[in-house]
VOGU-3710 file (C-alpha; in Angstrom, 3 decimals, decimal comma):
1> xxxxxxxxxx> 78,256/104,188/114,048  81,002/106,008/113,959  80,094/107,652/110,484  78,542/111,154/111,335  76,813/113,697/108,915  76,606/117,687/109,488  73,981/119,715/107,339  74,717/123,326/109,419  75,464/124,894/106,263  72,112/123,842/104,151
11> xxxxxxxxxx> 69,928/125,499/106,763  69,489/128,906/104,916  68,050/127,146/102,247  66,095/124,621/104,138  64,205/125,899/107,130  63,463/123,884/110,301  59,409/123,226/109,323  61,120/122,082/105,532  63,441/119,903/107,954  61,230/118,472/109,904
21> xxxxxxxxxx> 58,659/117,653/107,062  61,341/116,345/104,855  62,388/113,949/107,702  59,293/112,352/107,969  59,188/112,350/104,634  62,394/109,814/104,798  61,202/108,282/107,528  58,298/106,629/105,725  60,568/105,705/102,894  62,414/104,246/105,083
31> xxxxxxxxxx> 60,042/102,111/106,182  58,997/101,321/102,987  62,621/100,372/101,873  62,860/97,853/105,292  59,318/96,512/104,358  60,105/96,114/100,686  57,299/97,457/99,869  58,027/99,926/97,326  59,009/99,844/93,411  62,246/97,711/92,643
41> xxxxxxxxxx> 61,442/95,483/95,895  62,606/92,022/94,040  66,419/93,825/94,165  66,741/94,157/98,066  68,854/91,407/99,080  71,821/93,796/99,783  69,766/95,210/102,755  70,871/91,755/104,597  74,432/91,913/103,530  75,443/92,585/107,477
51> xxxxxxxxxx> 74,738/88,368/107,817  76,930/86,968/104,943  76,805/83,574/103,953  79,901/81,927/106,252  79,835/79,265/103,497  80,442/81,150/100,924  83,234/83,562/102,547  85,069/80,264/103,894  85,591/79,633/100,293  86,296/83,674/99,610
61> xxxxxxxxxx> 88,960/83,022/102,374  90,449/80,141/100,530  90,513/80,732/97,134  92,196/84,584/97,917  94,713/83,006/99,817  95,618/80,636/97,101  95,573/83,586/94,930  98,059/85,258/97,168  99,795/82,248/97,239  100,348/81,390/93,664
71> xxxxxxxxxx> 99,991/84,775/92,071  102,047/87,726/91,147  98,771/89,619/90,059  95,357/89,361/89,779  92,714/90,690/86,979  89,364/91,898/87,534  87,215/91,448/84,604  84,114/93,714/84,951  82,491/96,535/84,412  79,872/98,937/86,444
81> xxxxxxxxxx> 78,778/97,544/90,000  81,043/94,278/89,508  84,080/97,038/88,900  83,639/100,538/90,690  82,964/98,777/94,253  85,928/96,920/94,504  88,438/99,453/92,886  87,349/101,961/95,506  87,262/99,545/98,554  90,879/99,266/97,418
91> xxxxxxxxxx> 92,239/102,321/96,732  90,263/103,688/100,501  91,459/100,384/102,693  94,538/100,395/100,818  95,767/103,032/98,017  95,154/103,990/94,752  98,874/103,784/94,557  98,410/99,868/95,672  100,157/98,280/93,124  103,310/99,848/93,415
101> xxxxxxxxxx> 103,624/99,659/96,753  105,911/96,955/98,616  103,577/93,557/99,662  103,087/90,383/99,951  99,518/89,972/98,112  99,321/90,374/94,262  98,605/93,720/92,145  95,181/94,092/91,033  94,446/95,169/87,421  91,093/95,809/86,386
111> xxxxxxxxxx> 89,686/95,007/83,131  87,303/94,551/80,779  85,496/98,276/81,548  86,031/99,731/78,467  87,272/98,559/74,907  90,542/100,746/75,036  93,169/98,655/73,373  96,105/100,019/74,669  94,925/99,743/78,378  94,348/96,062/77,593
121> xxxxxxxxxx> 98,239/96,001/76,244  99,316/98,103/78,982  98,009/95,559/81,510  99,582/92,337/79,298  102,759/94,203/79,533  102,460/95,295/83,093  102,209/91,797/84,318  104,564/90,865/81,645  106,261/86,939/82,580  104,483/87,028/86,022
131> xxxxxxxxxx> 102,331/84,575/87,430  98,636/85,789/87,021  95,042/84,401/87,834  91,997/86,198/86,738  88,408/87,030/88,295  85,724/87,879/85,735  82,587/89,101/87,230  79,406/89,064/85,325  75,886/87,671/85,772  75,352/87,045/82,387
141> xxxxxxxxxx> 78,793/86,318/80,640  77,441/87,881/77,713  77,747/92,046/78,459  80,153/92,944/75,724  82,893/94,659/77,690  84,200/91,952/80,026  83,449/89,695/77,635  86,308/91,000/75,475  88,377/91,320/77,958  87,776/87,780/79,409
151> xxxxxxxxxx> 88,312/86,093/75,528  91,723/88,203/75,655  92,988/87,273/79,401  91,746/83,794/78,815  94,005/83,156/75,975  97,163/84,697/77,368  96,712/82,486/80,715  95,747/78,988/78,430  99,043/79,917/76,526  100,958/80,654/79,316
161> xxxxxxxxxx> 99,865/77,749/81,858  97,669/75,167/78,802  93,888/74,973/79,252  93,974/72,842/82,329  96,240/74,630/84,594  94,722/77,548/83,505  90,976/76,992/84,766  92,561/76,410/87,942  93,453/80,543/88,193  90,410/81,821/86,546
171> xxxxxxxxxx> 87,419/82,348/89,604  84,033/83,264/87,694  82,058/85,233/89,670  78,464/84,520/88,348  74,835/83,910/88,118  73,946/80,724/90,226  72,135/78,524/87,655  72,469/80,134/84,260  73,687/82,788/81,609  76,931/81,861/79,294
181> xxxxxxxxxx> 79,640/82,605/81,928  78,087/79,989/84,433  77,782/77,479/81,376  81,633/77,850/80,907  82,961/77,549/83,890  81,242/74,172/84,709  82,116/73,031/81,609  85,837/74,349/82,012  86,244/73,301/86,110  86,596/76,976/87,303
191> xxxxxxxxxx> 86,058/78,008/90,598  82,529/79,831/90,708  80,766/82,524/93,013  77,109/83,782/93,278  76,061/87,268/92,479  72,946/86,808/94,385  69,876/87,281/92,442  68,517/89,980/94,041  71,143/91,893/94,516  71,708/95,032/91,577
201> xxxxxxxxxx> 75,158/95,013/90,732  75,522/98,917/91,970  74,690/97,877/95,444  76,998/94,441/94,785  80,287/95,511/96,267  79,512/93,552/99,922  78,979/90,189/97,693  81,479/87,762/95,928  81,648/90,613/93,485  83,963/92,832/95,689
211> xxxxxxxxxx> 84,721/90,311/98,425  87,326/88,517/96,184  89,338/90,881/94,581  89,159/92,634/98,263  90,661/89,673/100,401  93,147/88,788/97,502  94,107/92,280/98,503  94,616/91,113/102,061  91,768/93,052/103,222  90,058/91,351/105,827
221> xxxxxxxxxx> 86,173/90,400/105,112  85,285/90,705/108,773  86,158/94,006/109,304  83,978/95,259/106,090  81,004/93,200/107,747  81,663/94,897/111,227  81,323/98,440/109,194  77,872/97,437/107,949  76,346/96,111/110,699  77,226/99,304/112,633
231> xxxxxxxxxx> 75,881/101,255/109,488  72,646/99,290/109,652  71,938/99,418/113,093  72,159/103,510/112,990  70,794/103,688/109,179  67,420/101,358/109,447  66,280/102,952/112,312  63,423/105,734/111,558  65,067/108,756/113,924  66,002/112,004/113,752
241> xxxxxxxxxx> 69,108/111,452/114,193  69,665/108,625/111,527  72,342/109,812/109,203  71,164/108,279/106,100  67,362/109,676/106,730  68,913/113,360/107,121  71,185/112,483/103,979  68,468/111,632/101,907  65,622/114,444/103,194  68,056/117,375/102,825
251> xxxxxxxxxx> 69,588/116,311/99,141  66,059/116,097/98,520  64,977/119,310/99,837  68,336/121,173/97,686  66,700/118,867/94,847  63,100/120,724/95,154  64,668/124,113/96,034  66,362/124,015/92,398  69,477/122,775/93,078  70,191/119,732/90,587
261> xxxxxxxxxx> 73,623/118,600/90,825  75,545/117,181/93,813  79,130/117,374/94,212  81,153/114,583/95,659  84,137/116,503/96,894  87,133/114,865/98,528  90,175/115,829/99,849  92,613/112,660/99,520  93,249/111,032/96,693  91,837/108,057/98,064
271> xxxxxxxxxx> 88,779/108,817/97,435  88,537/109,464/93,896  86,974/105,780/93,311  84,729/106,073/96,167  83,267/109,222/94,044  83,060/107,228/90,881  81,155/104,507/92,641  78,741/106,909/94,520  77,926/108,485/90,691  76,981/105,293/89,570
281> xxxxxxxxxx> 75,328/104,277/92,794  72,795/107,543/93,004  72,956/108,413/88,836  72,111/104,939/88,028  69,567/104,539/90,553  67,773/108,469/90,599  68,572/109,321/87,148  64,824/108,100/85,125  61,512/109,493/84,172  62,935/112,651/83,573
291> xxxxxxxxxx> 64,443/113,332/87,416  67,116/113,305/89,549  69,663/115,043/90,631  72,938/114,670/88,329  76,077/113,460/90,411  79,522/114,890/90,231  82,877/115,297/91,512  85,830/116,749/92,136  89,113/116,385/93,814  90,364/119,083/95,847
301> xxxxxxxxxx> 92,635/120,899/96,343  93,769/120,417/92,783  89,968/121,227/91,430  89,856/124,358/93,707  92,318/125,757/90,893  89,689/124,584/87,960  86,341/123,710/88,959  86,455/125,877/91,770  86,048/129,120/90,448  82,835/127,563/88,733
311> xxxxxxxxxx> 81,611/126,178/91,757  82,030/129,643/93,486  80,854/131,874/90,857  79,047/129,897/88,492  75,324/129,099/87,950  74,105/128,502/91,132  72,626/124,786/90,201  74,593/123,026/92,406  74,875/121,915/96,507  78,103/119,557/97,579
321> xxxxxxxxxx> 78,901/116,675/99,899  81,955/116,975/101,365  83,985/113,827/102,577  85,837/113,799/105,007  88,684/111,467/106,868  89,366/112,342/110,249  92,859/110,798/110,576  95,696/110,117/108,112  97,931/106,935/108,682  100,808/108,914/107,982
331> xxxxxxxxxx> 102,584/111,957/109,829  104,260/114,690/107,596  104,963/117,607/109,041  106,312/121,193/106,790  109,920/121,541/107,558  111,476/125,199/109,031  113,926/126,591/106,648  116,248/129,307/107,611  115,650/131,235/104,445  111,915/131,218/104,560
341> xxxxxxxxxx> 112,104/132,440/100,802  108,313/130,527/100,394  106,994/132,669/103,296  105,862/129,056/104,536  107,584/129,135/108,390  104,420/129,883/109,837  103,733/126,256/108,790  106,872/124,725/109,786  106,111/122,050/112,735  102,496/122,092/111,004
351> xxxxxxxxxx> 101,310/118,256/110,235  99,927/117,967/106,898  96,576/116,618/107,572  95,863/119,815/110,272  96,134/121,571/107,066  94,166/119,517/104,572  91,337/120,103/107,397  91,780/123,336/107,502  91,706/123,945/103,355  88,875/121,624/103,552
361> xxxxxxxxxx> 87,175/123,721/106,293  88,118/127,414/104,508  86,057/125,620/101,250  83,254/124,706/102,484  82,854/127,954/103,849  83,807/129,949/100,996  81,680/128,106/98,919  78,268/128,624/101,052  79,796/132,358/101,078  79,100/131,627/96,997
371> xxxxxxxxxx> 75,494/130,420/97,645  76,102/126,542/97,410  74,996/125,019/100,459  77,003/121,653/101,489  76,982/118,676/103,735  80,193/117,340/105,702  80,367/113,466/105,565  82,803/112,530/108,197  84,535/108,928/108,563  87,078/108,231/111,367
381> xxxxxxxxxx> 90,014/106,543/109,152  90,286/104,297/106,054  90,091/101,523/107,621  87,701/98,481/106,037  85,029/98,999/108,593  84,746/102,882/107,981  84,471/101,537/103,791  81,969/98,942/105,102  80,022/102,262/107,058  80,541/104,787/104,390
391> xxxxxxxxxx> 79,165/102,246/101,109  76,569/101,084/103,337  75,307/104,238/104,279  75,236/105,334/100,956  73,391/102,589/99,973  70,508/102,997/102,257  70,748/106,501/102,079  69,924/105,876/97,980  67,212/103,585/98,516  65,687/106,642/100,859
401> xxxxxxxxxx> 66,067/109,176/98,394  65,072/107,248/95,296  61,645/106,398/97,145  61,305/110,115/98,253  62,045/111,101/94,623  59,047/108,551/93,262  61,394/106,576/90,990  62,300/102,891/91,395  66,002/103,257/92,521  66,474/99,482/91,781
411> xxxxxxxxxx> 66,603/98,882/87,879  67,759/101,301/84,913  66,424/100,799/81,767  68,041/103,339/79,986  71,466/101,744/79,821  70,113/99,409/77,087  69,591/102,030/74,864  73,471/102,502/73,835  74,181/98,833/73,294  71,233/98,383/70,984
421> xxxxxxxxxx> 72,590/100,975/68,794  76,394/99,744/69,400  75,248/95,986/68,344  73,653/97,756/65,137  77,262/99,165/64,195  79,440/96,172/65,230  76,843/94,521/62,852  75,888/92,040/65,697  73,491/89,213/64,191  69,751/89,971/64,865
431> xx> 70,300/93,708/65,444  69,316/96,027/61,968
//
């Protein structure tokens, strides 16, 4: 694995004896999560993701290349898991700036994660007269949000193509058997995917749920598979050394010591979505019975000019995980100007990326200066096999940490809670 983790500056707050014990704390839930033995063990299938069905990505394969084929863009209809996965597989492998980028795949809009009307007309008007397909993603086809959104990008593609050319560019990425959005599409002839049963759709993103949108993309399926098998191999093993076992025992150990928020902090912009997935990934999954440690984020530099004179003088509730990508793509190196009015010629010849490091390096340091003790996450590239390490080390990583925490990481009842009351004011029938 070529993922590595470095907790040097969390050891004056957790000693070796804490280490140690905390590690074999993680070891056993560990073994617990492998065994599924533990609370939530009906939602493990992702653990097996590394052996996809070759079935099932065969006809991934083919139904992204017709995509690419016969598509100027391509919406994403879904919200949570069957969202945040894919958009930040995308922006990592490719850019958050994909879309307006030169290429011979489609853009990719996502949908149907909020009820914002103007980003729904912004998207109509962004693909405008193009040619368009759409892949809604839900297990149910009845959760409210994508359900809008699917009723709205339905209708423009039956008026722009008539009902039966349309079914052939809508891809329903569903429950196997049942639920409203499986009854449709075999009524309607659309091409249909399995959200496997048990498989939570916050751990979803190596399924049909991110696959899809992914290879319509042009991002190649194999190489995210290659990047979790390599995470497996190093993060189901009970060692010392196992990255996702020393993840999980020292968060924990910050967690016990009083420190109740985690910062995701990144230093490229693509990583802002890979943030936004890992809140919902550990808030969704930690966050019950009155625990767990609250996820946040930040992007820096920028947030080094807001939230960073929190983070270094603020309540001292926080630790951070700091991501980090080895090597940029591109080279950009600070010009020499004669004037030197900017002061900046001792930079000149400097590649940009040296420097990122180095803010990135001056932070974390500063900030443990500040009492907040951090971790350095580091990934080689953004290539699809570092995404396919980096999610699935997360995920196992969560699993780990949930168990150590005493929570079932695997369902989250409390999301209900805001829809019952939402149905109540949409005056829904049956809700009072």
């Amino acid at each position: 694995m070529k993922l590595t983790i470095d907790v040097k500056n969390t050891r004056n707050h957790i000693s070796d004896a804490e280490l140690d014990a905390l590690l074999r704390e993680s070891a056993v839930s560990l073994e617990t999560l492998c065994a599924k033995t533990g609370r939530g063990n009906d939602f493990l299938g992702w653990l097996e993701l590394d052996h996809p069905d070759k079935n099932e990505t065969d006809r991934i394969k083919a139904a992204a290349k017709k995509i690419i084929s016969d598509s100027d863009a391509l919406v994403v209809i879904g919200i949570g898991g069957s969202y945040l996965g894919a958009r930040a597989a995308l922006d990592f492998i490719k850019s958050p700036n994909y879309n307006n980028m030169k290429k011979d795949t489609p853009d990719i809009y996502f949908a149907g994660n909020g009820f914002s009307s103007d980003g729904v007309a912004q998207t109509l008007s962004m693909i405008g007269d193009r040619d368009f397909s759409i892949n809604v993603i839900s297990k149910s086809g009845t959760t409210t949000e994508p359900a809008v959104a699917f009723r709205i990008f339905r209708e423009a593609l039956e008026k722009k193509y008539g009902k039966k050319e349309a079914a052939k560019r809508i891809y329903a990425t569903t429950d196997k058997a049942k639920g409203a959005l499986k009854s449709l599409a075999d009524k309607e002839g659309y091409e249909t995917f399995v959200i496997p049963d048990d498989v939570g759709g916050r751990f979803s993103v190596f399924t049909p749920v991110g696959y899809l949108p992914l290879a319509a993309a042009g991002i190649d399926i194999d190489d995210l598979v290659s990047g979790i098998k390599s995470a497996y191999a190093a993060c189901k093993t009970p060692d010392a050394e196992n990255p996702a076992m020393k993840y999980a025992a020292v968060r924990n150990g910050l967690y016990r010591a009083g420190r109740s928020v985690e910062i995701f902090a990144d230093f490229e912009p693509a990583l802002r979505f890979a943030a936004e997935w890992w809140k919902q990934l550990y808030g969704e999954s930690e966050g019950k019975e009155g625990k767990g440690i609250f996820p946040a984020s930040v992007d820096f530099t920028a947030d080094l000019h807001s939230m960073g004179q929190y983070i270094q003088q603020g309540a001292r509730l926080m630790f951070e995980t700091f991501v980090k990508v080895k090597n940029s793509e591109a080279e950009i190196t600070v010009p020499y100007d004669e004037d030197d009015g900017d002061g900046l010629n001792y930079l000149a010849g400097r590649d940009m990326t040296w420097i990122n490091h180095k803010a990135l390096e001056a932070t974390m340091q500063a900030h443990l200066n500040g009492d907040v003790p951090n971790m350095l996450i580091t990934v080689p590239d953004r290539s699809a096999r570092s995404f396919g390490e980096l999610a699935s080390f997360f995920e196992v990583a969560c699993g780990i940490s949930g168990y150590m925490l005493g929570v079932n990481p695997f369902d989250q009842p409390g999301v209900e809670d805001y829809k019952k009351l939402m149905f109540i004011l949409l005056g829904k029938p049956g809700y009072n």
